[in-house]
VOLUM-7993 format. One line per field, with one value per residue (C-alpha): x, z, y; residue in one letter. Coordinates in steps of 0.1 Angstrom, whole numbers, plus 2048, in hexadecimal, padded with zeros to 3 digits. Each point is the difference from the previous one (the first is absolute). Layout:
N
u [X, ...]
w [Z, ...]
v [Y, ...]
rest [a, ...]
***
This chain:
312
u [8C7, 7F9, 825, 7F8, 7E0, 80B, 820, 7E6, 7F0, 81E, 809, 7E1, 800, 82B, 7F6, 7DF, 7F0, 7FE, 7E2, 800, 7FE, 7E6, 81A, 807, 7DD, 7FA, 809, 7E8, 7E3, 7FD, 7F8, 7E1, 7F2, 800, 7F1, 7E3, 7FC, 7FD, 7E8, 7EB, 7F7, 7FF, 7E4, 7F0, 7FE, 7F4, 7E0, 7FB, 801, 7E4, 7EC, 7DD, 7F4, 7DF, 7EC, 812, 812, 7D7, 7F8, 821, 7F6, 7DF, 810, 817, 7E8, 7E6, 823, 805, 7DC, 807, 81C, 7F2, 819, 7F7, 7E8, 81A, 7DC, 803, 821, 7F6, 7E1, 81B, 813, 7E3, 7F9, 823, 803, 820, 808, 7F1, 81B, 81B, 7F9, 7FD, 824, 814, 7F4, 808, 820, 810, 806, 815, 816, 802, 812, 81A, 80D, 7FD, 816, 818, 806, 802, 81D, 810, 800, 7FA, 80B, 801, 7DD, 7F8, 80B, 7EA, 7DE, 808, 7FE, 7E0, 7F2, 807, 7F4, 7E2, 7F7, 806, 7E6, 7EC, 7FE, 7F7, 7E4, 7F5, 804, 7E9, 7EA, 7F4, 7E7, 7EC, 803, 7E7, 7F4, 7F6, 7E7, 7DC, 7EC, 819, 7F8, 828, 808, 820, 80B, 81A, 7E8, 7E8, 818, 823, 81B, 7F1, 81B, 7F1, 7E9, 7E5, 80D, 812, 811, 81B, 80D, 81A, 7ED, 7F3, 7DE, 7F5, 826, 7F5, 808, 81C, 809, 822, 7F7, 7FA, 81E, 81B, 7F4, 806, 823, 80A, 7F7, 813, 81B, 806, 7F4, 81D, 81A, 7FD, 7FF, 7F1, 7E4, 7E5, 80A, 7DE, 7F0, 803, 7E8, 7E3, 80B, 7F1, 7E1, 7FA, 804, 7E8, 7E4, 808, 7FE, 7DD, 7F2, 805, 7EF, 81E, 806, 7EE, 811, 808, 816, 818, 803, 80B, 818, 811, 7FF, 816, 81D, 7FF, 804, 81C, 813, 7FD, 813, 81E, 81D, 803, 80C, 828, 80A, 824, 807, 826, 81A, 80A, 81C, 81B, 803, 7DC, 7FB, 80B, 80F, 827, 807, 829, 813, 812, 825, 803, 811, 823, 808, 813, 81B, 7F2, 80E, 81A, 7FA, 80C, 822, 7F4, 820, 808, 7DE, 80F, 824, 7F9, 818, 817, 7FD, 80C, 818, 7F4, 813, 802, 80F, 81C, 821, 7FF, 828, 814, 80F, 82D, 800, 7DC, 7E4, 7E8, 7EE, 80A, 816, 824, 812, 818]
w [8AF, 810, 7FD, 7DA, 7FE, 815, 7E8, 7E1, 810, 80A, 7DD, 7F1, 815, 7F6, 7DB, 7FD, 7DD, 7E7, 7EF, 7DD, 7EB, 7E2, 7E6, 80A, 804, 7DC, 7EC, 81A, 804, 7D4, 7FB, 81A, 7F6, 7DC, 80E, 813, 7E7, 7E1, 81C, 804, 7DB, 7FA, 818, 7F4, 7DB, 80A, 814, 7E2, 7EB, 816, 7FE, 7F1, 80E, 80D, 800, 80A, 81F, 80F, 7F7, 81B, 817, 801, 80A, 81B, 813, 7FF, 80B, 81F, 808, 801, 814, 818, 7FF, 80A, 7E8, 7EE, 800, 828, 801, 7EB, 813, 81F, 7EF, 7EE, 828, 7FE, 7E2, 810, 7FC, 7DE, 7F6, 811, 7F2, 7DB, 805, 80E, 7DF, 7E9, 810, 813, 7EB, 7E8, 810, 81D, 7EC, 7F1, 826, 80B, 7E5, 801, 821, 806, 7E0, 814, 824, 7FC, 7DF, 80A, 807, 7E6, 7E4, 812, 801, 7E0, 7EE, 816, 7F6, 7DC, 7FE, 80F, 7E3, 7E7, 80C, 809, 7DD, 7F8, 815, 7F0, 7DE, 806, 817, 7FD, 819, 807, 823, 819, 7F6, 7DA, 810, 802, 80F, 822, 80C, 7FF, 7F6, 7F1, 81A, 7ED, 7EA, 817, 81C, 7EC, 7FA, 7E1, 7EF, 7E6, 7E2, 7EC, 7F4, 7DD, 7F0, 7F4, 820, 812, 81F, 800, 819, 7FA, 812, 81E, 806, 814, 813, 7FC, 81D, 81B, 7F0, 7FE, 81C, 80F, 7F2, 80D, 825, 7F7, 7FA, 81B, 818, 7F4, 7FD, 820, 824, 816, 810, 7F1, 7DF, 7FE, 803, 7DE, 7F5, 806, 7DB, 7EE, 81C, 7F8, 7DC, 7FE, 814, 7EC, 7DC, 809, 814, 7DB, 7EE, 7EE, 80A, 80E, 81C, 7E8, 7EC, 821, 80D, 7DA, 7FD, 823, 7F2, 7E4, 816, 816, 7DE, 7F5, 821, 7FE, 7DE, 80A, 814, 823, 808, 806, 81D, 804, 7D9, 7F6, 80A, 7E5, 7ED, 809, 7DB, 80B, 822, 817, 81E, 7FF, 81B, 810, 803, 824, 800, 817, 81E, 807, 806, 822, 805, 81A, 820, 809, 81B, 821, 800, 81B, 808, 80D, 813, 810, 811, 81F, 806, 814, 823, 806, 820, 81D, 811, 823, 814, 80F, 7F2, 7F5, 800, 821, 80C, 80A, 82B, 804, 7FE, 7DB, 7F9, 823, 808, 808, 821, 813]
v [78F, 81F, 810, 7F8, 815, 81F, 800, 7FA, 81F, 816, 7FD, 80C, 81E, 80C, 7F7, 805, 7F6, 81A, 810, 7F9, 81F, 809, 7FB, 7DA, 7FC, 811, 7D8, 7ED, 818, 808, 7D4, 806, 81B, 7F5, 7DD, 813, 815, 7E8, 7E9, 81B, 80A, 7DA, 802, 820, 7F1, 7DC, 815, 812, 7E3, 7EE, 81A, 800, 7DF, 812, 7E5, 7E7, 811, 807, 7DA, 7FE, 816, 7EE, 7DE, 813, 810, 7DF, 7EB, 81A, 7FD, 7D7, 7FF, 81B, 81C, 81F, 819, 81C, 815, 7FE, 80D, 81E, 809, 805, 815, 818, 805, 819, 81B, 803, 7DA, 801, 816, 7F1, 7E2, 80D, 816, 7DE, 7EC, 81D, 80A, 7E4, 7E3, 809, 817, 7E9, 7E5, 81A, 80C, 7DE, 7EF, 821, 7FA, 7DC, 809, 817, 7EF, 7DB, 7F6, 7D6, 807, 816, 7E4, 7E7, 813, 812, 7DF, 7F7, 81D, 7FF, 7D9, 80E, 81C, 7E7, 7EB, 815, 812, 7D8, 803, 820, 7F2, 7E0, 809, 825, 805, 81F, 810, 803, 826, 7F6, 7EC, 80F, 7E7, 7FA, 824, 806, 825, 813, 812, 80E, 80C, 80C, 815, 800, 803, 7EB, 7E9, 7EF, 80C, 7EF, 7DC, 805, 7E0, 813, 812, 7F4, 7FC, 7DF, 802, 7DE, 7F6, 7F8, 7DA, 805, 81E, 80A, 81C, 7E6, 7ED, 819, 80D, 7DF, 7FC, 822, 7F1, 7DE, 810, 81B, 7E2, 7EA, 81B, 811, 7F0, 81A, 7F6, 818, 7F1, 7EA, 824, 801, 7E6, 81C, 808, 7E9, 7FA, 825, 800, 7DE, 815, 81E, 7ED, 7EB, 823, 811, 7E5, 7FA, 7DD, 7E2, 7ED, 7E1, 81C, 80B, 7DC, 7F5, 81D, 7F7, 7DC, 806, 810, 7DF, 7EF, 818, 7FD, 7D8, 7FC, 818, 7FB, 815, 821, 7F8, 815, 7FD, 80D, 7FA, 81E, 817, 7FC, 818, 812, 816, 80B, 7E4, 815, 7FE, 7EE, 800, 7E4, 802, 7F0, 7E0, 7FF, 7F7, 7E0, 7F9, 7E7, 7E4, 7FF, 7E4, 7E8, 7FE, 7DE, 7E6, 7FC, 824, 800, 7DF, 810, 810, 821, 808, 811, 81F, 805, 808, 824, 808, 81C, 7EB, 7EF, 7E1, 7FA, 7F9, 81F, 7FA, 7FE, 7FF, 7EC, 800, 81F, 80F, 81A, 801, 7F6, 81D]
rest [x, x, x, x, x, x, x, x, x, x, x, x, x, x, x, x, x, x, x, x, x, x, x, x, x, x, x, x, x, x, x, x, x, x, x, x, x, x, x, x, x, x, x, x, x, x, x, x, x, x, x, x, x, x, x, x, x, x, x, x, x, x, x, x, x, x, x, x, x, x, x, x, x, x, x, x, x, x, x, x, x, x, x, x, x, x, x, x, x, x, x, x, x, x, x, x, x, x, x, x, x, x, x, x, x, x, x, x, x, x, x, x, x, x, x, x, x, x, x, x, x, x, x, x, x, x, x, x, x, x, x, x, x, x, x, x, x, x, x, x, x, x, x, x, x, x, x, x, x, x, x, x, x, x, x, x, x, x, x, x, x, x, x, x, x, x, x, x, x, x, x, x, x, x, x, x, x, x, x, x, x, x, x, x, x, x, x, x, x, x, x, x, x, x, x, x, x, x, x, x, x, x, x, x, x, x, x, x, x, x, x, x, x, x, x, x, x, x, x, x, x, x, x, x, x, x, x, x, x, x, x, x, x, x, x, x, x, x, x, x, x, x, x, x, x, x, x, x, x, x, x, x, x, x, x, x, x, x, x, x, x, x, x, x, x, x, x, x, x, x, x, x, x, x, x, x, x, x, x, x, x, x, x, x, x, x, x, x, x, x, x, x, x, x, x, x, x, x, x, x, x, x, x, x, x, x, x, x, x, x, x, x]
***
């Protein structure tokens, strides 16, 4: 077992795999975009087609805030007051919701595509399961958000210390304000942390769930969102990631027609004949002695005695 994973490793590092370049990436990367792209104006229009249900999205916001009173949660008016103590947090907190949620999403996908494309496919559908119903949510339940209420002492923040993203309420803007029910900045900004968490192993990777515990403190500071909103929005992705299949982290190789790495085939080795065995039978016969040689003669010597010398 462990001869098989050094080998499995020495051959990853004499033919390492190969970067894929921009044109082969060019066929897989146009589908997505078009996908996000067509989900994203899908979900533009359906906000602007909800639009204009003023009075029933503050009859909502009426029954949110009396069910968070019931069931104790904390007071969004109480977060804001700790915030107003900072003009410096104020702002912060205004630039992160104008600035950070959208762009966010586009690195976050565009690299996931780039580096971890199993998990990309995985969260991508989460994520786009998640819009969908979400723009349900907006559709059936508009609700108006915590600073269009004058009688909670909530204030727009945005409005009051900038940088100001929304205008006066118009029915026929794109910019649905009475979208509130659920947050798609606490969710995406919970599937962002999903899915670095599951892609990556290191152990700072849980670091990256102060994305969305930011962005649900920055969203109810603001008076854009009630706490009901951000725990919906992170509902829906638990939904999303329930009804699809795991990311699959051992994709299929390549075929060899693209950019599978050319690898040689080394010739076999050469067969040698076996050796014969030993006969039995010539292990058996002892062998013969050799002769024995001394320094005298061994034949008797005419007139004298054997292997002495002659008599006079």
């Amino acid at each position: 077992m462990g001869s098989t994973a050094s080998a499995a490793i020495g051959t990853r590092r004499i033919f390492p795999r190969p970067r894929i370049p921009l044109p082969a990436r060019l066929p897989r990367l146009l589908p997505e975009l078009v996908l996000l792209v067509a989900v994203n104006g899908l979900y533009k229009y359906g906000r602007k087609v909800a639009n204009g249900h003023t009075e029933e999205a503050y009859h909502h916001a009426d029954h949110v805030w009396s069910f968070e009173r019931g069931v104790h949660l904390p007071s969004e008016h109480t977060v804001q007051q700790l915030l107003l103590h900072s003009h410096t947090a104020v702002h912060t907190a205004n630039y992160l919701y104008a600035t950070v949620h959208f762009p966010a999403m586009v690195v976050f996908l565009g690299w996931m595509f780039a580096r971890k494309r199993a998990h990309y496919l995985w969260i991508r559908r989460a994520i786009v399961i998640q819009t969908m119903l979400a723009l349900i949510g907006h559709m059936f339940f508009p609700l108006a958000p915590p600073r269009m209420l004058p009688g909670d002492g909530m204030v727009d923040t945005a409005a009051l210390y900038g940088p100001a993203v929304y205008g006066k309420p118009d029915a026929h803007s794109m910019a649905n304000q009475y979208a509130a029910m659920p947050s798609l900045h606490v969710g995406w900004a919970l599937a962002i942390a999903v899915g670095l968490i599951a892609a990556y192993r290191s152990r700072w990777r849980w670091l990256w769930l102060l994305h969305p515990l930011v962005t649900m403190l920055v969203v109810v500071g603001t008076a854009n969102h009630y706490w009901l909103d951000c725990l919906v929005g992170s509902a829906l992705l638990g939904v999303a990631l329930a009804v699809i299949p795991g990311p699959v982290t051992d994709p299929p190789a390549p075929r060899r027609g693209h950019w599978a790495w050319p690898l040689r085939r080394l010739p076999a080795p050469a067969a040698t004949p076996p050796e014969p065995e030993p006969d039995p039978e010539a292990a058996a016969e002892p062998r013969p002695r050799p002769e024995a040689r001394t320094g005298t003669r061994t034949a008797d010597a005419p007139g004298g005695r054997a292997g002495g010398p002659e008599s006079p």
